[in-house]
C-alpha positions as CSV (number, residue, x, y, z in Angstrom):
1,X,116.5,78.4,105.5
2,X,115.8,74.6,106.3
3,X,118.8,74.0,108.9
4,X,117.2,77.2,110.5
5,X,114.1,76.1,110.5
6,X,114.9,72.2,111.4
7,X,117.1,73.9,114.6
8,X,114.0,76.5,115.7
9,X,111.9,73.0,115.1
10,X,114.6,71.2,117.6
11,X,114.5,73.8,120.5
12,X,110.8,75.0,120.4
13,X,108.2,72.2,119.1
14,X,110.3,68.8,119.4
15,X,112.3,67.5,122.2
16,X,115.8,65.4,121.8
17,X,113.7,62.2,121.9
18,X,111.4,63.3,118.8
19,X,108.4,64.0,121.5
20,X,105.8,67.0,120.3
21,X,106.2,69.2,123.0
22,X,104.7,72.3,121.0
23,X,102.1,72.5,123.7
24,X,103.7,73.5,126.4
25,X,106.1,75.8,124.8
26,X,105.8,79.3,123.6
27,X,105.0,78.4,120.0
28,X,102.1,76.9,120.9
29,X,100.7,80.4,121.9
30,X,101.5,81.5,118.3
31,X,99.3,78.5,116.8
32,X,96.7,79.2,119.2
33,X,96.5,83.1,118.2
34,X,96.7,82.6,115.0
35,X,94.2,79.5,114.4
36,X,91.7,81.5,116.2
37,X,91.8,84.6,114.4
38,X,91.2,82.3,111.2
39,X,88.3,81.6,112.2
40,X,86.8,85.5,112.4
41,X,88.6,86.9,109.5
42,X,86.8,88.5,107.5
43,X,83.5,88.5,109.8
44,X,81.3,90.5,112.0
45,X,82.1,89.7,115.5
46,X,79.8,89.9,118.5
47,X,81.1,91.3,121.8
48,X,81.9,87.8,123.1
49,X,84.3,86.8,119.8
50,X,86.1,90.4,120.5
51,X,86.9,89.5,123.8
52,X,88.2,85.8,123.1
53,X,90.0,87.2,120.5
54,X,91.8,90.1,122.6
55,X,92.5,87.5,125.9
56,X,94.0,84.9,122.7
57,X,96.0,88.0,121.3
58,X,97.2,88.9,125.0
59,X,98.2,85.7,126.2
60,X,100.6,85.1,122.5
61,X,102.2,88.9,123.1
62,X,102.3,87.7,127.1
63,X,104.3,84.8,125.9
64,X,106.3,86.7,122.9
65,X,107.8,89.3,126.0
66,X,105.4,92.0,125.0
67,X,104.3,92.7,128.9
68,X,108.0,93.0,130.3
69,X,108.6,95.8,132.8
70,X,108.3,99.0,131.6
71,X,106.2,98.4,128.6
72,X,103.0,100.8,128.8
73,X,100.9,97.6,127.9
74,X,101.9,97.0,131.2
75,X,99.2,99.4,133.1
76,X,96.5,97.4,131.3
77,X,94.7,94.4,130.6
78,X,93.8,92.1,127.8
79,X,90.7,94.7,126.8
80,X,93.0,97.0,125.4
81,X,93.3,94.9,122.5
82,X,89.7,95.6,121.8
83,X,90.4,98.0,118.7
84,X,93.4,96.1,117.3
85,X,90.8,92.8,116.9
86,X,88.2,94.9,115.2
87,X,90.8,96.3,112.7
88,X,92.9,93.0,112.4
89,X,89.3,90.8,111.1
90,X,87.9,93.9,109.1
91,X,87.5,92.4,106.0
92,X,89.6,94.9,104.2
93,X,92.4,92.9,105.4
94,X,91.3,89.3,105.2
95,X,93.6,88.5,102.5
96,X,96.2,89.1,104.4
97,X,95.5,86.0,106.3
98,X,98.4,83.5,105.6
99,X,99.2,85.2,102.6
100,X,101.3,83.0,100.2
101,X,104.2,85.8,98.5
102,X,105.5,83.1,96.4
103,X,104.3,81.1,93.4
104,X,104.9,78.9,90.7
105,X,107.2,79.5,88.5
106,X,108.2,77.2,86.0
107,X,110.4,74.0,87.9
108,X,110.3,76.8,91.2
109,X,108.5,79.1,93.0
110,X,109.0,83.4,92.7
111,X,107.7,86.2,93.9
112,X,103.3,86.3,93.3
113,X,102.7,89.4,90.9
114,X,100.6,91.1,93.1
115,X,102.8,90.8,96.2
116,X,103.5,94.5,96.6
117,X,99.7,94.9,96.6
118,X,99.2,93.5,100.2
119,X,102.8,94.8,101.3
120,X,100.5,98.4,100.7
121,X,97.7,96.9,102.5
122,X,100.3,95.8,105.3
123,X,101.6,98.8,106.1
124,X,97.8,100.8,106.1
125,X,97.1,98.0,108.4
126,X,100.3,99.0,110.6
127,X,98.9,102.9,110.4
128,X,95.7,101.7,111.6
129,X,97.1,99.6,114.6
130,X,99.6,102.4,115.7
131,X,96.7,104.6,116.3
132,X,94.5,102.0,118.0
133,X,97.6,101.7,120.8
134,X,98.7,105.0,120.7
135,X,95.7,106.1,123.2
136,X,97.5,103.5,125.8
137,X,100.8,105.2,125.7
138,X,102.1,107.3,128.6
139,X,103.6,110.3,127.5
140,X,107.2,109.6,126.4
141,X,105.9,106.4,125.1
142,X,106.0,105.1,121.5
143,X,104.0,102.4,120.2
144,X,107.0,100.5,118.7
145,X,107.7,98.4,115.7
146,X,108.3,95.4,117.5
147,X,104.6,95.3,119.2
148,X,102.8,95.6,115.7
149,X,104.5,93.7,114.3
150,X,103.9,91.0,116.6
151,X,100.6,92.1,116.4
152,X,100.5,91.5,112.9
153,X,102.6,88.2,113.3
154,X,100.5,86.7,115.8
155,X,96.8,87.2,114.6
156,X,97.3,87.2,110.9
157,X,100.6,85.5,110.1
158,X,101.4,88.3,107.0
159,X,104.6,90.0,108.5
160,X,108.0,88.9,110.2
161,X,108.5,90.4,113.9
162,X,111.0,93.2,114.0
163,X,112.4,92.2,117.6
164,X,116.4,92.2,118.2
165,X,116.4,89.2,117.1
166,X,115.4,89.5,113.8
167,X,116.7,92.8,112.6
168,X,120.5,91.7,113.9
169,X,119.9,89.1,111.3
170,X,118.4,91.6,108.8
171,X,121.9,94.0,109.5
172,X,124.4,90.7,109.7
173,X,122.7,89.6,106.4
174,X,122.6,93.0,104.7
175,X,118.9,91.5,103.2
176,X,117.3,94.9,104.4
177,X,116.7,98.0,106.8
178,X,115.8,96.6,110.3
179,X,112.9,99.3,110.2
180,X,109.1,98.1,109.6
181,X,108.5,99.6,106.2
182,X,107.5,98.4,102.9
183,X,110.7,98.9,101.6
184,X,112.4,96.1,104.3
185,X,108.9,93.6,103.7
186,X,110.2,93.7,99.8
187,X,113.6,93.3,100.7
188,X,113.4,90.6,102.8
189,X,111.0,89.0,100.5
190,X,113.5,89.8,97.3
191,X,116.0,87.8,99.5
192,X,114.0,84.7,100.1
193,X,112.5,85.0,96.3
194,X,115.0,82.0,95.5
195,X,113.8,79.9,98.4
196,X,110.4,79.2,97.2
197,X,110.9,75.7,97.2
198,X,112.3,75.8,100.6
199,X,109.8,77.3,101.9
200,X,107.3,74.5,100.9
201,X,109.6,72.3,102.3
202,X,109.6,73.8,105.7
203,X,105.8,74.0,105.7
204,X,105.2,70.4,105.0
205,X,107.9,69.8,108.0
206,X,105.9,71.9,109.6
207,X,102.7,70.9,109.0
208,X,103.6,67.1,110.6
209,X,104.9,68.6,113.1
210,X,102.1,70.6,114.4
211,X,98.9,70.4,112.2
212,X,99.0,73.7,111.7
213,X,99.7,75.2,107.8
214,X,102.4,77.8,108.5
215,X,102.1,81.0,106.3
216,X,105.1,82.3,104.5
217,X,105.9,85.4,106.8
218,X,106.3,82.6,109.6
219,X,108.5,80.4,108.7
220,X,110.7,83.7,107.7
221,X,110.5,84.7,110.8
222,X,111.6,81.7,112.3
223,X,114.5,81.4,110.4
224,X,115.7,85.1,110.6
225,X,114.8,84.7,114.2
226,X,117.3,81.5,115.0
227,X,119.7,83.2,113.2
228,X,119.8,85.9,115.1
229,X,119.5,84.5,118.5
230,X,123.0,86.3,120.5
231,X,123.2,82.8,122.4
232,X,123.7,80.6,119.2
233,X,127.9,81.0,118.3
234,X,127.2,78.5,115.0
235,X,125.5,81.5,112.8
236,X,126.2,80.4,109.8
237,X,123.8,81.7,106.2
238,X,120.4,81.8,107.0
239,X,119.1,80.5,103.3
C-alpha cells in the first residue's frame, strides 16, 4: 500500500524536485471538497452554505471526469447538487465523516467492531443519493456507481470510487466484486484489515504533505486507484 501511495504522492501532490504542487493539481479539488463539507456536517445549512457546498461538490466531480460528454450531469449546472448536500450533511450521516475502519489491536491495528454498522449506513446513504440524481436522468440514463461514489468520496471521504480504475484493481486483485455494495466495502476492507499500520503510515505521509488528515477510504482509494491505472506497466501487489 505505501509504494502505491508514495507513487500517487509522486505524480499528483509532489513534483520531481520535492515541490508541493497539490494546488494546482486535481487532488487539490478533492481537499477542497472535502475540508469544506467538514465544516457543515452534521448542521443546519442556510441557502447560501447549500450553494457553496454544491459549486465545491461540482467543481471536485468537474475535475474527477464526472461532466465528460454524454454524461446527463452534463444538461445541468452545479444547483443540481442541491439535494445530494442536504442528504450528504444530514446528521444521520455525520459519522460517516472520515470514518476510521481500523483500530487498535494489540502491537497493530484491525478491523473497528462496529465497522459493518456505517457500511449499512453507507449504502442507505447510496439509496438516498440515487434518488436525489435520478430526477436529472434522461430516459435511458442510469445514475451510476461511479458518480455516488464519488459523490460519497469527495464530500465525506467514507467510500473508495468505483471508476475503471479501481475495480480493474478490485478484479486483478480478486479483493472483491467491482459492484458498489456492502458486500465489496467489507471485502475490500477484509483485504486491507492487515494493513492497519500502513495505513497510519500513509496518513502521516500524507498529512506533511498536504495538511490535510486523509480518512481511511482515501488513501484506499488511492492505492487501488494507482494500481489500476492501464498506463502504469510496473503493477506489481497493491499491499
Amino acid at each position: 500500500m505505501e509504494e502505491q501511495v508514495e507513487k500517487y504522492i509522486s505524480r499528483y501532490i509532489r513534483s520531481e524536485n520535492g515541490t508541493l504542487l497539490v494546488e494546482q493539481t486535481s487532488e487539490f479539488a478533492w481537499i477542497d471538497c472535502y475540508s469544506v463539507f467538514g465544516d457543515y456536517v452534521g448542521k443546519n445549512l442556510n441557502s447560501d452554505e447549500i450553494d457553496r457546498l454544491a459549486l465545491k461538490l461540482f467543481t471536485y466531480l468537474a475535475n474527477w471526469s464526472m461532466y465528460s460528454r454524454g454524461t446527463f450531469l452534463m444538461d445541468y449546472n452545479y444547483r443540481t447538487h442541491y439535494d445530494a448536500v442536504r442528504i450528504l450533511v444530514d446528521f444521520e450521516y455525520a459519522d460517516l465523516y472520515g470514518r476510521r475502519y481500523f483500530s487498535s489491536v494489540g502491537n497493530g491495528r484491525g478491523l473497528s467492531s462496529d465497522y459493518e454498522e456505517y457500511i449499512s449506513a453507507v449504502m442507505e446513504l447510496k439509496r438516498e443519493l440515487e434518488v436525489a440524481y435520478a430526477k436529472y436522468k434522461r430516459n435511458n440514463d442510469t445514475v451510476s456507481e461511479i458518480l455516488i461514489s464519488k459523490v460519497m468520496l469527495g464530500a465525506l471521504g467514507c467510500v473508495p470510487a468505483y471508476d475503471t480504475c479501481l475495480n480493474y484493481a478490485l478484479t486483478k486483485l480478486q479483493i472483491a466484486p467491482k459492484t458498489f455494495s456492502g458486500n465489496s466495502l467489507k471485502a475490500v476492507l477484509k483485504y486491507c484489515e492487515d494493513d492497519g499500520k500502513q495505513i497510519e503510515s500513509c496518513r502521516s505521509t500524507l498529512i506533511n504533505e498536504t495538511g490535510i488528515e486523509y480518512p481511511d477510504m482515501k488513501i484506499i482509494d488511492m492505492a487501488l486507484w494507482m494500481y489500476g491505472r492501464k498506463d502504469d506497466s510496473s503493477k506489481t501487489d497493491v499491499m
